[in-house]
C-alpha positions in Angstrom: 63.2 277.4 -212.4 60.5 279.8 -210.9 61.9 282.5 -207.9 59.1 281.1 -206.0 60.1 277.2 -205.7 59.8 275.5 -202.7 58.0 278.1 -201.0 54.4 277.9 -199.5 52.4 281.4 -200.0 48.9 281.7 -198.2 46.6 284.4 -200.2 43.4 285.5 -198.3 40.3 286.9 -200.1 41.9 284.7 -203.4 38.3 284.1 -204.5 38.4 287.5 -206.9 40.0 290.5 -207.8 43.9 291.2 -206.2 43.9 288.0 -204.7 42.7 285.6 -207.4 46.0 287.5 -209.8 48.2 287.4 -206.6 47.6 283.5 -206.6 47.8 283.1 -210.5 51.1 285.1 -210.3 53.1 283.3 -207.4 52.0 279.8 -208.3 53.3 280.4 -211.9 57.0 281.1 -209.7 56.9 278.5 -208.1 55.0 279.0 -205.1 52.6 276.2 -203.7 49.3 278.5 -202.8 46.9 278.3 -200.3 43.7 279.5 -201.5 42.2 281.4 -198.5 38.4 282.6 -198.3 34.4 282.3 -197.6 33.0 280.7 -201.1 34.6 277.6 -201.5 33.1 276.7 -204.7 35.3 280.2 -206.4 38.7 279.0 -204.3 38.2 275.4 -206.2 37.8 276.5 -209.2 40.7 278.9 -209.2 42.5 276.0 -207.7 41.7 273.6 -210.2 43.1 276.4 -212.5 46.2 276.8 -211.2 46.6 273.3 -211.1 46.0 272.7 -214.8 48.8 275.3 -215.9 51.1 272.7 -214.3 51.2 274.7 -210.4 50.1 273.6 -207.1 47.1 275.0 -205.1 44.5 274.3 -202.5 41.3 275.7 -201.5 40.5 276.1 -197.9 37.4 278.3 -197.2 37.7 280.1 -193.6 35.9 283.0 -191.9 39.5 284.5 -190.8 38.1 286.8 -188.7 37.8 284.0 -186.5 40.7 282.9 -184.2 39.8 279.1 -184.0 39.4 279.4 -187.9 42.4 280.6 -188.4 44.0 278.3 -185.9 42.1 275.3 -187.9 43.7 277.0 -191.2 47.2 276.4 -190.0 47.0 273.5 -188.0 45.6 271.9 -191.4 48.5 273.7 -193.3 51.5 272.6 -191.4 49.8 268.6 -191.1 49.2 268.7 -195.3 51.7 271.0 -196.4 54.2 272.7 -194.3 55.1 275.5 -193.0 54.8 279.0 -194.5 57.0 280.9 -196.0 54.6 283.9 -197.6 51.4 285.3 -196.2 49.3 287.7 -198.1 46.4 289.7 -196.6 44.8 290.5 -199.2 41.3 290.2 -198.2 39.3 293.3 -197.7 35.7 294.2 -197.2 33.9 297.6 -196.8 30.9 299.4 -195.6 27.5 300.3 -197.1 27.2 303.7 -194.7 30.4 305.5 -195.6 29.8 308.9 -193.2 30.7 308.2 -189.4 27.1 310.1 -188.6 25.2 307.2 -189.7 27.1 304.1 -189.4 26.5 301.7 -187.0 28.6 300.1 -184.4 27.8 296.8 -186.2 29.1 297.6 -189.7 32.3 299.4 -188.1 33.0 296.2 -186.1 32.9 294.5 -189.3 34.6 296.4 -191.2 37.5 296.1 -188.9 37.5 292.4 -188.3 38.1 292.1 -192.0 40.9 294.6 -192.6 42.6 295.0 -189.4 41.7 291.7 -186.7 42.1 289.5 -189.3 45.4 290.5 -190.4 46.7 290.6 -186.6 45.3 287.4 -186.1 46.8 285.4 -189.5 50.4 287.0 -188.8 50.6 286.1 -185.4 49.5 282.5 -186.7 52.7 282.3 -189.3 55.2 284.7 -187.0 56.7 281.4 -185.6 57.5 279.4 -188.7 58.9 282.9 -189.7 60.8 283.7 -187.2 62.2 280.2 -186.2 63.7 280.2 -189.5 64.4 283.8 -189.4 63.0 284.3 -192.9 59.8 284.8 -194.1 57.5 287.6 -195.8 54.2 289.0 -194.5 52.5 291.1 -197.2 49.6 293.4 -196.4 47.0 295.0 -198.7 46.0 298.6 -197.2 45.0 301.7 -199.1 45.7 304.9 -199.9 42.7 305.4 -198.2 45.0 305.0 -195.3 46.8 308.4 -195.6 43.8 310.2 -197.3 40.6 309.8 -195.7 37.7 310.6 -197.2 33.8 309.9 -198.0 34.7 307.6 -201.2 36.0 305.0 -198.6 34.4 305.6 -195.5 35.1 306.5 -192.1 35.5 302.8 -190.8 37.7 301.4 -194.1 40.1 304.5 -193.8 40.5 303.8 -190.1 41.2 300.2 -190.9 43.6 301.0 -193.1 45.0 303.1 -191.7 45.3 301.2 -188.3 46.9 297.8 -190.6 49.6 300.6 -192.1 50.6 301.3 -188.4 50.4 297.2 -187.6 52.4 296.5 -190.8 55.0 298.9 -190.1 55.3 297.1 -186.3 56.2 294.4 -187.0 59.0 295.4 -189.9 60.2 297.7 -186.8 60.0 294.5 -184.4 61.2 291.9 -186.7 63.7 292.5 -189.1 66.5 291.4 -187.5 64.7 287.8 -187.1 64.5 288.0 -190.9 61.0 289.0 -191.4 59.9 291.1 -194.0 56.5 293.2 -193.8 55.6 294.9 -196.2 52.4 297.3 -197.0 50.9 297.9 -200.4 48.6 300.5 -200.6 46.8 301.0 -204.0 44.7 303.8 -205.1 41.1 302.9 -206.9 41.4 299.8 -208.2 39.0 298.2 -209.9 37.5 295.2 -207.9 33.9 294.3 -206.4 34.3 296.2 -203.1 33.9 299.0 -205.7 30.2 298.1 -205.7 29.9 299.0 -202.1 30.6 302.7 -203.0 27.5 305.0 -202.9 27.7 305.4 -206.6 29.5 302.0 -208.3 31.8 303.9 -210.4 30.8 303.3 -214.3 32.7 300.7 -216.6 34.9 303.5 -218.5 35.5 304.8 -215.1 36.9 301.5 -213.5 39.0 300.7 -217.1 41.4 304.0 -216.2 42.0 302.6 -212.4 44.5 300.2 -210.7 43.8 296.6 -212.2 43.6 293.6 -210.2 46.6 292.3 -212.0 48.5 295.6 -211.1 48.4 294.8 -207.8 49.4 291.5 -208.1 52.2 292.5 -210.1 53.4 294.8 -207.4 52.9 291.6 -204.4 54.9 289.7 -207.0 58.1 292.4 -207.0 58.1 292.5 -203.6 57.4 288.4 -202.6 60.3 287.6 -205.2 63.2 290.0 -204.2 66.0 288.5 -202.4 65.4 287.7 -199.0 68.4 290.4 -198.3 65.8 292.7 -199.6 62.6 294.8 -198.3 60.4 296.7 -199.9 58.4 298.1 -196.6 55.9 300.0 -198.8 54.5 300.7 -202.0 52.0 303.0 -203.8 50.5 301.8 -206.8 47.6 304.9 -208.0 46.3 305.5 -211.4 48.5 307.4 -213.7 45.4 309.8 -214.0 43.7 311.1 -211.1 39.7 311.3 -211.7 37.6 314.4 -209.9 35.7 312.2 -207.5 33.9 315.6 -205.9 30.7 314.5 -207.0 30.7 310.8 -205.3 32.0 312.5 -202.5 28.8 314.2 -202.0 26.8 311.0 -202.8 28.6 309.4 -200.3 27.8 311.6 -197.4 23.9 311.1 -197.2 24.0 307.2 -198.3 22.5 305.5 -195.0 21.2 308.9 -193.5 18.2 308.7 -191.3 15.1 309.6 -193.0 14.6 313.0 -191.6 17.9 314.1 -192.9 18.8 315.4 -196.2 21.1 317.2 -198.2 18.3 320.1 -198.7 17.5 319.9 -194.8 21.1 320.5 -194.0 22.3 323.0 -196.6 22.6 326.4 -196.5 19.2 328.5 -197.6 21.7 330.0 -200.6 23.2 326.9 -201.4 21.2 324.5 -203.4 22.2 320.9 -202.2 24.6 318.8 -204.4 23.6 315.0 -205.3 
């Protein structure tokens, strides 16, 4: 008998990485798992996966940054399925211009709709199975990027973050006498294809000593399966060993500079300029 039995879970971004373990992990509990994200051909296979190990899954591909998507989403979940018991933003997406001198209005926009409006508009879709039942669990994906800033991430995915943190923590302030747990995860580097956005994609050796996919599904799993009596309203999970990231740092501030800037334009004439 899995912890997880009768409940419905919906996992965005389940195509890859956190989300694609997150979905492997609940639907081995118990947990019937809707399979949220933009490449439906990944979501079916995963599905088909899941299904095959004797669990219960669906694919439903949605651009959940839009509001009549998402609306679609549910509407199609509570007529097939039911209504939900777990919702995990996990979906995340990053920019190419990581210094807030160069980027554009258009690639902050999207960075937020991804991390931040898409979570609002997802858990405001689910708050009123939750909260007419008074039980249910929203579980968020942030960052540590969220409470240290920096040029790794980038000026609009740290904002995100950090904005989803604050959201996160609203409604576990708002909520939790109606039963609703909220909880953030925030993970370190972890080693997933938004890493390719960096400036410099960090080298295979490099990603093999960071957070794992599964080790952040691991931790959604503690936290989904406790007692409902129980919250966990954050959690770090980092690498054990902490690698000197000075250098990409430095990368990062010049990726998407105009043409007539440069590190050698803009440095000191006794400092020769770092790349």
């Amino acid at each position: 008998m899995g912890l997880l039995d009768g409940k419905l879970a919906i996992i965005t971004g389940a195509g890859t990485g956190m989300g694609r373990s997150t979905a492997a992990l609940l639907a081995a509990e118990g947990a019937a798992v809707v399979l949220v994200g933009r490449r439906e051909d990944v979501l079916q296979e995963l599905a088909a996966e899941i299904i095959a190990e004797g669990g219960r899954a669906v694919a439903r591909a949605a651009d959940i940054t839009s509001k009549d998507d998402v609306d679609a989403l549910l509407d199609w979940v509570h007529g097939n399925l039911g209504q939900v018991d777990i919702l995990v933003n996990n979906a995340g997406s990053s920019s190419k211009v990581l210094n807030v001198r160069w980027i554009s209005q258009q690639e902050w926009n999207d960075v937020l709709d991804v991390n931040l409006n898409a979570v609002y508009l997802l858990s405001q879709a689910v708050l009123p199975d939750m909260l007419a039942r008074k039980t249910g669990t929203i579980i968020t994906v942030s960052s540590l990027a969220a409470v240290n800033p920096n040029l790794l991430g980038g000026a609009a995915y740290g904002a995100a973050k950090a904005a989803v943190r604050n959201f996160m923590t609203y409604l576990h302030n708002t909520f939790r006498n109606d039963g609703l747990r909220a909880v953030t995860i925030l993970p370190g580097e972890t080693a997933t294809p938004i890493l390719d956005n960096r400036a410099r994609p960090p080298r295979a050796e490099e990603r093999d000593a960071m957070v794992q996919p599964e080790d952040v599904a691991r931790a959604i799993h503690l936290v989904a399966t406790l007692p409902q009596r129980t919250v966990v309203q954050e959690l770090i999970i980092a690498p054990t060993i902490q690698r000197d990231t000075s250098g990409d740092i430095e990368i990062s501030r010049w990726a998407g500079a105009p043409a007539e800037h440069s590190p050698a334009d803009e440095a000191p004439a006794d400092q020769a300029p770092q790349r």
